[in-house]
TORPA-4810 file (N, C-alpha, C, O; in nm, 3 decimals):
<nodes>
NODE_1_-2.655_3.094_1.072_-2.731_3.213_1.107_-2.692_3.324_1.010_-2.579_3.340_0.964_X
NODE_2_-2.806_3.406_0.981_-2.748_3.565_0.899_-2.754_3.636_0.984_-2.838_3.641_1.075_X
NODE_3_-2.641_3.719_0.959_-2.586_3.833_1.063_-2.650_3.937_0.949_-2.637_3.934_0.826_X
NODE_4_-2.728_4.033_1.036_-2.794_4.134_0.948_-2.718_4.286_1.098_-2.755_4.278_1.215_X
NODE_5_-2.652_4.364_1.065_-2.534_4.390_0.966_-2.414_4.393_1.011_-2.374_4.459_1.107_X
NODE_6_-2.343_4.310_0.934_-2.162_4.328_0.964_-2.129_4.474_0.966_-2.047_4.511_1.050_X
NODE_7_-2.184_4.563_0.882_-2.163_4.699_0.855_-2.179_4.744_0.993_-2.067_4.732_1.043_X
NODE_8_-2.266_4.793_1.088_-2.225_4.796_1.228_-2.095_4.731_1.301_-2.045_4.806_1.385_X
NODE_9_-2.044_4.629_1.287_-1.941_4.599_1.345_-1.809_4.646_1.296_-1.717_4.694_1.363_X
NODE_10_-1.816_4.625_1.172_-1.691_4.730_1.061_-1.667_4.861_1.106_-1.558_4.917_1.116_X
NODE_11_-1.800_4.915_1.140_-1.772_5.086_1.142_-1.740_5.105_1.280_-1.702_5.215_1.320_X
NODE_12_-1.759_4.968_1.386_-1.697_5.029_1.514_-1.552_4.995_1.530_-1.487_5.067_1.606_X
NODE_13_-1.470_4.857_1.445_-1.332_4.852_1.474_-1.284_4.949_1.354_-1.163_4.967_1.369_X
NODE_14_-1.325_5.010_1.255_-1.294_5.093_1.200_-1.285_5.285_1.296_-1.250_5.396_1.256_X
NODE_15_-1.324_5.248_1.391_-1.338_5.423_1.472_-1.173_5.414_1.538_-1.129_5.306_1.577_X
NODE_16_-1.126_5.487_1.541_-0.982_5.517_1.598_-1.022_5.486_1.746_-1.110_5.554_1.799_X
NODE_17_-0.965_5.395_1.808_-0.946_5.366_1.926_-0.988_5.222_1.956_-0.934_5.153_2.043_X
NODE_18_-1.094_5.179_1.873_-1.164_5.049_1.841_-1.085_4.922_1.765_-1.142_4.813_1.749_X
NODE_19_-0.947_4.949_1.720_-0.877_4.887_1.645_-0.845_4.731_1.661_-0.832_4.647_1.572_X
NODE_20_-0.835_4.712_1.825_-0.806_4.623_1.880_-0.937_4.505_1.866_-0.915_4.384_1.859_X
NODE_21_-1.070_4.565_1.864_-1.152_4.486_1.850_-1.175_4.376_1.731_-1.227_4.265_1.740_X
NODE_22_-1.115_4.446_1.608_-1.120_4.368_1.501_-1.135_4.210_1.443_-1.211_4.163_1.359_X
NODE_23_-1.018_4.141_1.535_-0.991_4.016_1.512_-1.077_3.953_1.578_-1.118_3.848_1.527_X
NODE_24_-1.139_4.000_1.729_-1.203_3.942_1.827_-1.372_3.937_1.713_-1.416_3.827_1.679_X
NODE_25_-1.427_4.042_1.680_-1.550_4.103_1.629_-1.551_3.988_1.486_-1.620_3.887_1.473_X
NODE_26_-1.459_4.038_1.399_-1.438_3.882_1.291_-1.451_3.794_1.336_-1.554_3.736_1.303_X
NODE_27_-1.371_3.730_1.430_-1.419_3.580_1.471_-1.544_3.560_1.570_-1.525_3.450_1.624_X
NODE_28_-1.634_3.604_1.607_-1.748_3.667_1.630_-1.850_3.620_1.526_-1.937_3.533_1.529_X
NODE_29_-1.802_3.729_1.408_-1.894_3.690_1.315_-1.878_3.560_1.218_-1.973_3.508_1.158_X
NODE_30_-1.749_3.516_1.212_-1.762_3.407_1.128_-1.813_3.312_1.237_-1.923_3.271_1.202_X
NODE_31_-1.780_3.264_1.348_-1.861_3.183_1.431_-2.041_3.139_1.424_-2.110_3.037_1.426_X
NODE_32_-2.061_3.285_1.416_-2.194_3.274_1.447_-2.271_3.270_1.263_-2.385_3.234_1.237_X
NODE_33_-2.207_3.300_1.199_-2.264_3.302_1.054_-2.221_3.133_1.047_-2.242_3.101_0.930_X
NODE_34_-2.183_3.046_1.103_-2.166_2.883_1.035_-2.236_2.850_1.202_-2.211_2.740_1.251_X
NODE_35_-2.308_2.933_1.268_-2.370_2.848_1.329_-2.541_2.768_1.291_-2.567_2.742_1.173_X
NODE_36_-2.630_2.741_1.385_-2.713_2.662_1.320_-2.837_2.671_1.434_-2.926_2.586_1.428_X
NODE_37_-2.840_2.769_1.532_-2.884_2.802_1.638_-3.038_2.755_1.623_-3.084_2.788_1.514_X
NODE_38_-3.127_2.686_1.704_-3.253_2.694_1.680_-3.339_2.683_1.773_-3.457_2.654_1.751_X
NODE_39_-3.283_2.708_1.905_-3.281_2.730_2.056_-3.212_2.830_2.145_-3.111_2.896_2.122_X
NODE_40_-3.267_2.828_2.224_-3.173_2.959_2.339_-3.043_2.847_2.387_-2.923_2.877_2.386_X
NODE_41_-3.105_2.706_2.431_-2.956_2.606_2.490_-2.855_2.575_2.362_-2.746_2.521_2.381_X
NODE_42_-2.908_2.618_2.211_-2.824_2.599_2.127_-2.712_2.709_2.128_-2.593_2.677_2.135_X
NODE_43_-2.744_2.810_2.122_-2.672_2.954_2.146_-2.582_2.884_2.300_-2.472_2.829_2.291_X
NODE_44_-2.606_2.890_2.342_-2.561_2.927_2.525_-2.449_2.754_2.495_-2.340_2.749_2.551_X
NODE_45_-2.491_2.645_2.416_-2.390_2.546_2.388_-2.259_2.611_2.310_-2.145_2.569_2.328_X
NODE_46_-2.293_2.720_2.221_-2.176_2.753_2.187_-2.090_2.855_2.248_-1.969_2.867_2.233_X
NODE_47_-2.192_2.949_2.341_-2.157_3.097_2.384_-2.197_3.081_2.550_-2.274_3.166_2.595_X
NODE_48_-2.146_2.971_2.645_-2.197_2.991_2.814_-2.227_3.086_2.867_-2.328_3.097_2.936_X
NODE_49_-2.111_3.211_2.837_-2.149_3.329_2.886_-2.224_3.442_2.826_-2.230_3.558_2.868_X
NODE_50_-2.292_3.379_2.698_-2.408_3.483_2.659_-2.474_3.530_2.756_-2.434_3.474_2.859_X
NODE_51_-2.549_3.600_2.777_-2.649_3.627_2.860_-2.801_3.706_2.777_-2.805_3.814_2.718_X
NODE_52_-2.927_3.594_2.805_-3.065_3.649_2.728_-3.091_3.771_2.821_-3.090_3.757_2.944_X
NODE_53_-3.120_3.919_2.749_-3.141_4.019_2.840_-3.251_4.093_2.851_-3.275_4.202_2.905_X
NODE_54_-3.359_3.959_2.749_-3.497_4.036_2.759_-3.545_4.063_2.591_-3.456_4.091_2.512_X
NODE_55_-3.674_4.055_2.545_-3.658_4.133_2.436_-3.647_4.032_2.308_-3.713_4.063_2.209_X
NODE_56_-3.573_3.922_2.303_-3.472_3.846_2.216_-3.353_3.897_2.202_-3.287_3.897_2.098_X
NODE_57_-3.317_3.950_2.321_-3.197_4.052_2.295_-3.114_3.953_2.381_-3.166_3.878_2.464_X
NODE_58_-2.936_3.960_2.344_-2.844_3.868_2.413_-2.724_3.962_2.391_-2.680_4.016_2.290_X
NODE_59_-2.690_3.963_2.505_-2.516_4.014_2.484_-2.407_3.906_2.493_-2.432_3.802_2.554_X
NODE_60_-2.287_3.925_2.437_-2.185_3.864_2.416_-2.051_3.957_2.495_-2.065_4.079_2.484_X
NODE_61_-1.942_3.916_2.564_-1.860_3.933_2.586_-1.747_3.902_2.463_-1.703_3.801_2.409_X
NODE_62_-1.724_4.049_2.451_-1.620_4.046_2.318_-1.479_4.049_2.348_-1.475_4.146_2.425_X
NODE_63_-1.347_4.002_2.336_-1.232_4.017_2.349_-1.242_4.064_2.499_-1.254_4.184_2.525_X
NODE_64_-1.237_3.960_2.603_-1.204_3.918_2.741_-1.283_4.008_2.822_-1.240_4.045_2.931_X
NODE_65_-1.420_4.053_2.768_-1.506_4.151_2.837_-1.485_4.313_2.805_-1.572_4.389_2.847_X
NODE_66_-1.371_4.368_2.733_-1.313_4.467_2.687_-1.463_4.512_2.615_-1.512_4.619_2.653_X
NODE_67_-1.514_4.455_2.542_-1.628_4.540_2.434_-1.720_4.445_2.481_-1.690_4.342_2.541_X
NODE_68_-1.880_4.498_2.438_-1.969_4.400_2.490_-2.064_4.457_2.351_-2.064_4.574_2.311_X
NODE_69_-2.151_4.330_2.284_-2.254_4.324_2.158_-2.380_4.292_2.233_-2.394_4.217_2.330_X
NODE_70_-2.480_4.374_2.161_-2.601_4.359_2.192_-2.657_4.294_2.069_-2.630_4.373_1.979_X
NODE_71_-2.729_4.177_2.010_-2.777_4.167_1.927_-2.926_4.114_1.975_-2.972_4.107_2.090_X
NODE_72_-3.000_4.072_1.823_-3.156_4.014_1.848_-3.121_3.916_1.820_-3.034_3.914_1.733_X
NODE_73_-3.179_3.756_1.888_-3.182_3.656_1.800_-3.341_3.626_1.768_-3.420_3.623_1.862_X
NODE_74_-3.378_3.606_1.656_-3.454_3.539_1.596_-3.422_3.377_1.540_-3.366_3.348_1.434_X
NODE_75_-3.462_3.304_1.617_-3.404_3.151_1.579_-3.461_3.085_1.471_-3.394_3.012_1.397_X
NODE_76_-3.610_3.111_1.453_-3.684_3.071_1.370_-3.640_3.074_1.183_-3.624_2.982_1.101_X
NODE_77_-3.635_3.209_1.172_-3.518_3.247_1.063_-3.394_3.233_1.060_-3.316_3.216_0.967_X
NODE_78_-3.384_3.239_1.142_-3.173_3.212_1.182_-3.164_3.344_1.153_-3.134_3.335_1.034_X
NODE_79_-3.168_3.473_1.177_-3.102_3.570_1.181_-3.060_3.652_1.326_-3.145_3.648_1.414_X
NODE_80_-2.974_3.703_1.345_-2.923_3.789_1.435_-2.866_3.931_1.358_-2.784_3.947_1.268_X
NODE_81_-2.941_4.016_1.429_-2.921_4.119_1.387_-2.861_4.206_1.496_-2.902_4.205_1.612_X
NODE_82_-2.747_4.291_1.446_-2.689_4.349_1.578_-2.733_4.458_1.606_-2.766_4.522_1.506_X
NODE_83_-2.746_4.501_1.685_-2.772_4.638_1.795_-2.701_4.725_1.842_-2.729_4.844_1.833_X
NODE_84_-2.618_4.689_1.890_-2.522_4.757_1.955_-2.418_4.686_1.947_-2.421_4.563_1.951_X
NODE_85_-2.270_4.786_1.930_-2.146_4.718_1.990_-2.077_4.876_2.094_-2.084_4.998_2.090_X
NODE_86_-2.031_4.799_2.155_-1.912_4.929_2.234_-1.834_4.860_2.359_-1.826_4.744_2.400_X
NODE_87_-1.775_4.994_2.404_-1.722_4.924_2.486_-1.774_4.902_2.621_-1.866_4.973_2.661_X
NODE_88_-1.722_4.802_2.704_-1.783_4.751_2.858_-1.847_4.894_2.915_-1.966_4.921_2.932_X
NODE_89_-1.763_4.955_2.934_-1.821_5.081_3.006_-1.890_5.189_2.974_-1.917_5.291_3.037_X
NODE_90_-1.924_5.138_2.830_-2.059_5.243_2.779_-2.138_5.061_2.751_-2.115_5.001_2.646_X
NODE_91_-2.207_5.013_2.835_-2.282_4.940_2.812_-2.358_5.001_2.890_-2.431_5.070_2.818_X
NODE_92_-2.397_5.024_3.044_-2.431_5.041_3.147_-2.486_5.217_3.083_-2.560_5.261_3.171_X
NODE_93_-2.478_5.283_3.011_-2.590_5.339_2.955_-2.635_5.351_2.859_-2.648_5.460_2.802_X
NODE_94_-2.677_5.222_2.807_-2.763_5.233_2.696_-2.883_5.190_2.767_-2.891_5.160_2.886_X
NODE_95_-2.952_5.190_2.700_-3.160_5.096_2.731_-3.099_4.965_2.625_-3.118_4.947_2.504_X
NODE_96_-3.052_4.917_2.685_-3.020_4.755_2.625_-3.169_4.678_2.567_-3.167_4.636_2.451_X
NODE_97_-3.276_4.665_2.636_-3.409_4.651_2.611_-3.437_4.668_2.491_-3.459_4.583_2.404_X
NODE_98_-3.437_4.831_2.484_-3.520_4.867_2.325_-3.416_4.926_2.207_-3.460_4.964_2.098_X
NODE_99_-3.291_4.929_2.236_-3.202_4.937_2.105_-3.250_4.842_2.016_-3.197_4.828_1.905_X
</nodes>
């Protein structure tokens, strides 16, 4: 899959307080950049607790639910593009939908 942009995820374990996310968010992305996704049961074989939230939109539980990613999948292309990252408790106000 292409991850269209790592640069979103950089600039959030790069924010002072976000530090911890780093290693979790890297292995994140190298996972999903050698994946091969070309289904929703392909995703959900590697990620159970993804959850599809509408949209082509899927969140991920990042480092034990601590941060949560909003991305798009497009399977057809293989790209995922991210949307959102933050933490658990600024999930619950965003419009997850139309980010």
């Amino acid at each position: 899959m292409r991850i269209i942009s790592f640069r979103k995820l950089k600039e959030f374990f790069e924010t002072p307080g976000n530090e911890d996310s780093e290693i979790a968010l890297r292995a994140w992305n190298d996972n999903v950049e050698h994946a091969q996704w070309k289904t929703h049961a392909d995703l959900k074989r590697d990620y159970p607790f993804a959850d599809y939230i509408g949209n082509d939109r899927y969140v991920f539980n990042i480092k034990g639910n601590t941060y949560r990613l909003v991305v798009v999948v497009i399977f057809t292309p293989q790209w995922v593009l991210v949307r959102w990252v933050g933490r658990h408790k600024d999930y619950d106000k965003i419009d997850y939908i139309t980010i």
